[in-house]
PASE-848719 format. One line per 10 residues: number of its first residue (from 0); their letters; for each residue x, y, z of C-alpha. Coordinates in Angstrom, 1 decimal, decimal comma. Example, Ala and Ser with C-alpha at 12.3 -4.5 7.8 and 13.67 -1.06 7.14 Angstrom:
<nodes>
0 = as = 12,3/-4,5/7,8 | 13,7/-1,1/7,1;
</nodes>
This chain:
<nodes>
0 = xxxxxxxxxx = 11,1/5,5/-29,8 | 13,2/2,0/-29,3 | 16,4/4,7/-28,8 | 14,3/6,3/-26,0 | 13,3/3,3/-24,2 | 16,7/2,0/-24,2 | 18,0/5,6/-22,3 | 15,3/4,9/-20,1 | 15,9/1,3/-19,3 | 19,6/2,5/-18,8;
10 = xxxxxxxxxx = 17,9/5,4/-16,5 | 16,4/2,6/-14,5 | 19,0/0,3/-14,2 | 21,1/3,3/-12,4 | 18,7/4,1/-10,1 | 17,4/0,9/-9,1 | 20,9/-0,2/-7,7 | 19,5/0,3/-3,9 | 16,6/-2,4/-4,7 | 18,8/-5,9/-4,3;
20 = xxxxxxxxxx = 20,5/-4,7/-1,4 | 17,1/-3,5/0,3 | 16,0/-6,7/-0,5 | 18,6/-8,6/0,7 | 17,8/-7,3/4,1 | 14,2/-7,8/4,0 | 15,1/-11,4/3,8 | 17,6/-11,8/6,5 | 14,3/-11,8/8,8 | 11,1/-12,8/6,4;
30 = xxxxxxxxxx = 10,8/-16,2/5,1 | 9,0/-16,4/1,7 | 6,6/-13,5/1,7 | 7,6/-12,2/-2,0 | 4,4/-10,8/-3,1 | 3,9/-8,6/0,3 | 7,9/-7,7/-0,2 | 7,6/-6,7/-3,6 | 4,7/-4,9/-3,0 | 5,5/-2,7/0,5;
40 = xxxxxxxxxx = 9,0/-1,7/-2,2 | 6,5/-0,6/-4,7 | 4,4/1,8/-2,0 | 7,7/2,8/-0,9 | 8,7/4,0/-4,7 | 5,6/5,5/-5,6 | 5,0/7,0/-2,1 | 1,6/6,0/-1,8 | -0,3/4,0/1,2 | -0,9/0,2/1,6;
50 = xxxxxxxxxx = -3,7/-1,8/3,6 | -2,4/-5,4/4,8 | -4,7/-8,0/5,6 | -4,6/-11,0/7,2 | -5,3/-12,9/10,1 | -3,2/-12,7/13,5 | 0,6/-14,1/13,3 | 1,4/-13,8/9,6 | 4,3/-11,7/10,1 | 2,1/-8,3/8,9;
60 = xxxxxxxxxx = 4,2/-6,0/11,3 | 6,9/-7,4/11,0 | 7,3/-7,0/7,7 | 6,7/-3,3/7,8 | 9,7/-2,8/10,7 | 12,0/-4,7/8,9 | 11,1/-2,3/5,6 | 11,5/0,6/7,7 | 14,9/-0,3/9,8 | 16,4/-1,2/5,8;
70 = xxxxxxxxxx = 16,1/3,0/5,1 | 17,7/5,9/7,2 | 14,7/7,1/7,8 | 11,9/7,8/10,7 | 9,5/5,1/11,8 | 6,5/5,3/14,0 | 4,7/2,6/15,4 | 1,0/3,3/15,7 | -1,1/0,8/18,0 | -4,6/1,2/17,0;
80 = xxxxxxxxxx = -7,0/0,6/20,1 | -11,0/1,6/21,0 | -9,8/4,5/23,4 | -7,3/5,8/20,8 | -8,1/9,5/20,7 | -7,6/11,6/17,1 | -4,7/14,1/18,9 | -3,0/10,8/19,5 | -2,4/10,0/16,2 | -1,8/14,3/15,1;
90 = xxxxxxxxxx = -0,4/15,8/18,4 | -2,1/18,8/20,6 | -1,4/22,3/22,0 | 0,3/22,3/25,0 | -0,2/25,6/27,5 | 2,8/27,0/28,7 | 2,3/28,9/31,9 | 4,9/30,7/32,3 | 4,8/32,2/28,6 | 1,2/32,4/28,5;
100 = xxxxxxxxxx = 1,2/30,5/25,3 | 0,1/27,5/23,6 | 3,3/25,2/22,3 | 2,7/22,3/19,6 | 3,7/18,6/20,3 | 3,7/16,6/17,2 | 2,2/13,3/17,4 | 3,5/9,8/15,6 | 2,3/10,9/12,0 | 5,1/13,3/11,7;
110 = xxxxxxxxxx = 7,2/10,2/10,3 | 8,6/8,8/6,8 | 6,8/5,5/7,7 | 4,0/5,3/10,0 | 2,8/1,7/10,7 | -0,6/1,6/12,0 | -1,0/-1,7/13,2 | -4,7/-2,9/13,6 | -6,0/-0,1/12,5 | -9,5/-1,0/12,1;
120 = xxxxxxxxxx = -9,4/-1,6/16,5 | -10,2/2,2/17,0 | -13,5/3,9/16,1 | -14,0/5,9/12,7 | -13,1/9,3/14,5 | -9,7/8,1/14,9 | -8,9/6,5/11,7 | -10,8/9,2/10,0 | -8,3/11,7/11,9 | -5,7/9,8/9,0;
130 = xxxxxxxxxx = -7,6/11,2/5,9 | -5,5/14,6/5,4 | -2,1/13,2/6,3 | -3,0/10,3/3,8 | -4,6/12,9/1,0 | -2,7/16,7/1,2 | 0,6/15,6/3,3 | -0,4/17,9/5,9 | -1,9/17,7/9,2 | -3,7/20,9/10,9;
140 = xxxxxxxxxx = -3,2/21,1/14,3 | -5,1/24,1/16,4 | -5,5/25,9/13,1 | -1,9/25,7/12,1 | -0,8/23,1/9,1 | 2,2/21,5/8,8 | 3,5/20,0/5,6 | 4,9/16,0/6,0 | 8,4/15,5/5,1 | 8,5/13,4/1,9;
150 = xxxxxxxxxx = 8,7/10,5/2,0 | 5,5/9,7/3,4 | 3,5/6,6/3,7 | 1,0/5,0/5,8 | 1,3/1,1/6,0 | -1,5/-0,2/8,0 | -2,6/-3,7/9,1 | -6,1/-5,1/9,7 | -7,4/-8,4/10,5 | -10,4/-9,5/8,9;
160 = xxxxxxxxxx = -13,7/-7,8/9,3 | -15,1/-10,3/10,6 | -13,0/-10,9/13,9 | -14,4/-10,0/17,5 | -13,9/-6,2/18,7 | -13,1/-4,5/14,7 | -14,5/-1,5/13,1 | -15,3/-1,0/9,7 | -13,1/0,9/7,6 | -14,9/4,3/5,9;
170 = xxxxxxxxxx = -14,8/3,7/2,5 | -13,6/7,2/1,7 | -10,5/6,2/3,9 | -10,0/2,3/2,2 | -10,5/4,5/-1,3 | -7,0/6,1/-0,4 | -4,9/3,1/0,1 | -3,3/2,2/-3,5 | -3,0/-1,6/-2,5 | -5,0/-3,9/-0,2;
180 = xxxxxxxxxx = -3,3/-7,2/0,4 | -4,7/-10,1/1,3 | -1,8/-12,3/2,9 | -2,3/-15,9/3,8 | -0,3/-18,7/5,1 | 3,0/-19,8/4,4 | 3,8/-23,3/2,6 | 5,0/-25,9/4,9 | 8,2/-26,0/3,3 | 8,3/-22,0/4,4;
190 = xxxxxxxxxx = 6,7/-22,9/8,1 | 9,2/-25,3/9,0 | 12,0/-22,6/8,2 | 10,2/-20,0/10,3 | 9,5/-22,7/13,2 | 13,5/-23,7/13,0 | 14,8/-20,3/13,2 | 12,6/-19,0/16,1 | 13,2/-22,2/18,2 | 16,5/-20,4/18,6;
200 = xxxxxxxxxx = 16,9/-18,2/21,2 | 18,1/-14,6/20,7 | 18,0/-15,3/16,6 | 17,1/-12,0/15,7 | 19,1/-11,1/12,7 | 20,3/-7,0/12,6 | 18,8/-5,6/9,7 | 21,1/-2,3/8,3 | 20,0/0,6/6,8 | 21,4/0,5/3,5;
210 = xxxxxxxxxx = 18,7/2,6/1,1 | 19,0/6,8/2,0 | 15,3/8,0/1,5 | 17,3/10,7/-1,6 | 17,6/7,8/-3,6 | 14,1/7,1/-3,3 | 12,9/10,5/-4,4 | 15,5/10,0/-7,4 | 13,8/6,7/-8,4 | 10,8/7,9/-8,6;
220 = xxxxxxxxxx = 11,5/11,1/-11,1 | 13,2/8,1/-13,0 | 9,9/5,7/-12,8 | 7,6/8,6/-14,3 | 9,0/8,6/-17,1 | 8,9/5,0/-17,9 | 7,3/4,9/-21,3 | 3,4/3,2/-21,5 | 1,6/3,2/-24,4 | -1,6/4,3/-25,3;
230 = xxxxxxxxxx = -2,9/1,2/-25,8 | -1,9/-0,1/-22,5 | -3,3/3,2/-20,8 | -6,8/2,3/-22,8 | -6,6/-1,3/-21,1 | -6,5/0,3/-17,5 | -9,1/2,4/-18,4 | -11,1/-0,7/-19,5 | -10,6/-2,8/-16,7 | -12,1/0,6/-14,4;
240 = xxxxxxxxxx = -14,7/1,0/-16,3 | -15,9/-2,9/-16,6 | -16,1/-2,3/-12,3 | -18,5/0,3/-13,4 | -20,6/-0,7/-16,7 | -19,8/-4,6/-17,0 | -22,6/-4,9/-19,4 | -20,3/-2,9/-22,0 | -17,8/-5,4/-21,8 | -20,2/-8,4/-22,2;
250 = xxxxxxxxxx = -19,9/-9,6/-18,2 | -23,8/-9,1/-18,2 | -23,6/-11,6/-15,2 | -21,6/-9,3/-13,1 | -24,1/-6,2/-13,2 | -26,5/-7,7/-10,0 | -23,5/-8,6/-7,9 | -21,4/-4,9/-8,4 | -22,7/-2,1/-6,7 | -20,4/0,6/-6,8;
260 = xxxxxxxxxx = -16,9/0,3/-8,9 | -13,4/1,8/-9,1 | -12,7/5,6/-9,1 | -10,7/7,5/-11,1 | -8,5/7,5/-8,6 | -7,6/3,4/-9,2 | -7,1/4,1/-12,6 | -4,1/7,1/-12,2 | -3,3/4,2/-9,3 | -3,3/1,3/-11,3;
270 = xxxxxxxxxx = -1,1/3,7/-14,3 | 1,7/4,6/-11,4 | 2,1/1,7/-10,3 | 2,4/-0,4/-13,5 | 5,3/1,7/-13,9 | 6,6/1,1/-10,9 | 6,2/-2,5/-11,1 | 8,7/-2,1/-14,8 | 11,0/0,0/-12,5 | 11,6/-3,1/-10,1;
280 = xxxxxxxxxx = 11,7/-5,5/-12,9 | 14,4/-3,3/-14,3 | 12,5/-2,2/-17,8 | 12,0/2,0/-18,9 | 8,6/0,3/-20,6 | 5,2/-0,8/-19,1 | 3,9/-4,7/-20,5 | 0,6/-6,5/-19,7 | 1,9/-8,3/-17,4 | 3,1/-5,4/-15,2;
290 = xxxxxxxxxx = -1,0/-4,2/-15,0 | -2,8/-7,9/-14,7 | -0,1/-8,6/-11,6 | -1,0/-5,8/-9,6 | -4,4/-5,0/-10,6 | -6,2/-6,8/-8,2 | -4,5/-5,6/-5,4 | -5,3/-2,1/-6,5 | -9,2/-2,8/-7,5 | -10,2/-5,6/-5,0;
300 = xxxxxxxxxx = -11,1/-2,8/-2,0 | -12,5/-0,4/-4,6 | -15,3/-2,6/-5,8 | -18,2/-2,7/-3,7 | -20,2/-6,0/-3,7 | -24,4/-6,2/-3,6 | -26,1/-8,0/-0,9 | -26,9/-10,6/-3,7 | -23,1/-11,1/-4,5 | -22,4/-11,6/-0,5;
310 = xxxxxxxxxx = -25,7/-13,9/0,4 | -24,0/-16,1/-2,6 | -20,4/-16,0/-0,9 | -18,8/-14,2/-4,1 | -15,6/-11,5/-3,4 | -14,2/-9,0/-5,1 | -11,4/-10,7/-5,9 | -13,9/-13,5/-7,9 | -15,8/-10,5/-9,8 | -12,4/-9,2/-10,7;
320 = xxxxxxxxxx = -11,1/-12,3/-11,9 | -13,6/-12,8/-14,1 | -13,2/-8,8/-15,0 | -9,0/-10,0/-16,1 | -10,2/-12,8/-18,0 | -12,6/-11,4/-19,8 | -11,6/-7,8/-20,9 | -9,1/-7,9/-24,0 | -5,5/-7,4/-23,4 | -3,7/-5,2/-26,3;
</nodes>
């Protein structure tokens, strides 16, 4: 086994050669930012979606353009509004007169990246209009489906909930997201940079495609097979399951303030992922640490709170603290 993990190590090392680079850009426009950098690569190498929250001016959409201008690939900007219509987001059928027939025009989603900014501005028929592009890669238009060219991710930002003129997010729909990040402010040391380099005028600094979206596809055959052991797989499983039954993992106190926990579908989230995380660090083997740093981002909008856990001010992001703590690490 240790002759295995060192082929794969070597494995990874080869094809994570685009990652510095790709981060390099990134940071020719964001200041600080590391944990929403690091984790938009790791969407971008497992392919799957990513929910960004935070409140207004925090650099959430820029962050995303400046991913998506760093790969030759095609971007879409998505503005999310209250008279945003579903065909808006998937296209329509055109008539043609003179042909007698009906043509398709393919909306924004037929992208690589699709940035839906604000997303929870428009009503639940529109962002429920994202559910198959997020789940099959396909979108049916007039009765005809089209498969999405991988790769294919939704990014989307949100302010928080509790801001004037927002919609509520369908749980079935925040259930497909593999992260939700929370970001907050910068450190002063980080504001004064920011506040120096936009007191300049004209100082926007040209980011250069330099990852080609083949080299993504490549890392991720690489990243699957990134050894995990069992025992590690049984601690995801645990940490799932303690959202569910924390009784059985003596965190008694948690059972009146959890309603609903995680799905399956955040434990084959939380087991990608962990690899991917040992793929950016440069390792062909999953640790502990790769699961506890990026478990709560994969959990916290997976775990539905009771009324008694709100009317006492407690978050997810509390319950699951006290879930990492608690539950044994192998």
């Amino acid at each position: 086994m240790p002759n295995k993990i060192e082929e794969i190590t070597q494995k990874v090392e080869e094809a994570g050669h685009f990652i510095p680079p790709l981060l390099g850009e990134l940071e020719k426009v964001l200041v600080g930012q590391k944990y929403l950098t690091e984790r938009l690569i790791l969407g971008l190498l497992t392919g799957e979606h990513i929910l960004v929250e935070g409140v207004p001016g925090l650099a959430k959409t820029t962050s995303v353009k400046t991913l998506a201008q760093s790969i030759h690939i095609d971007f879409k900007r998505i503005q999310f509004t209250p008279d945003l219509l579903p065909a808006d987001l998937l296209g329509t059928q055109i008539y043609q007169p003179k042909t007698g027939e009906f043509m398709i025009k393919k909306g924004p989603l037929f992208a690589n990246i699709v940035l839906a900014d604000e997303i929870n501005r428009a009503p639940a028929k529109v962002q429920s209009a994202l559910l198959e592009a997020m789940q099959e890669r396909q979108i049916t238009i007039g009765g005809e489906t089209f498969l999405l060219e991988e790769p294919f991710m939704v990014i989307a930002t949100q302010n928080p909930i509790e801001q004037e003129g927002t919609y509520p997010l369908p749980e079935a729909q925040i259930d497909r997201f593999m992260f939700k990040l929370k970001i907050g402010y910068p450190s002063k040391e980080e504001e004064k940079t920011i506040m120096q380099r936009m007191s300049i005028s004209n100082n926007h600094s040209k980011v250069n495609p330099v990852v080609d979206p083949k080299e993504m596809l490549q890392a991720r055959k690489v990243f699957d097979s990134i050894y995990i052991d069992e025992n590690l797989q049984d601690y995801i499983i645990n940490l799932v399951s303690a959202t569910r039954d924390p009784a059985a993992y003596n965190l008694g106190s948690l059972t009146k303030l959890i309603q609903y926990g995680g799905s399956p579908r955040a434990s084959i989230f939380l087991n990608r992922v962990a690899k991917a995380h040992a793929f950016l660090q440069g390792r062909g083997y999953v640790v502990p640490h790769d699961i506890k740093s990026i478990g709560m981002d994969v959990l916290r909008h997976r775990v539905i709170l009771s009324y008694e856990a709100e009317a006492e001010n407690i978050t997810p992001d509390d319950v699951l603290k006290t879930i990492f703590d608690t539950v044994e690490v192998p």
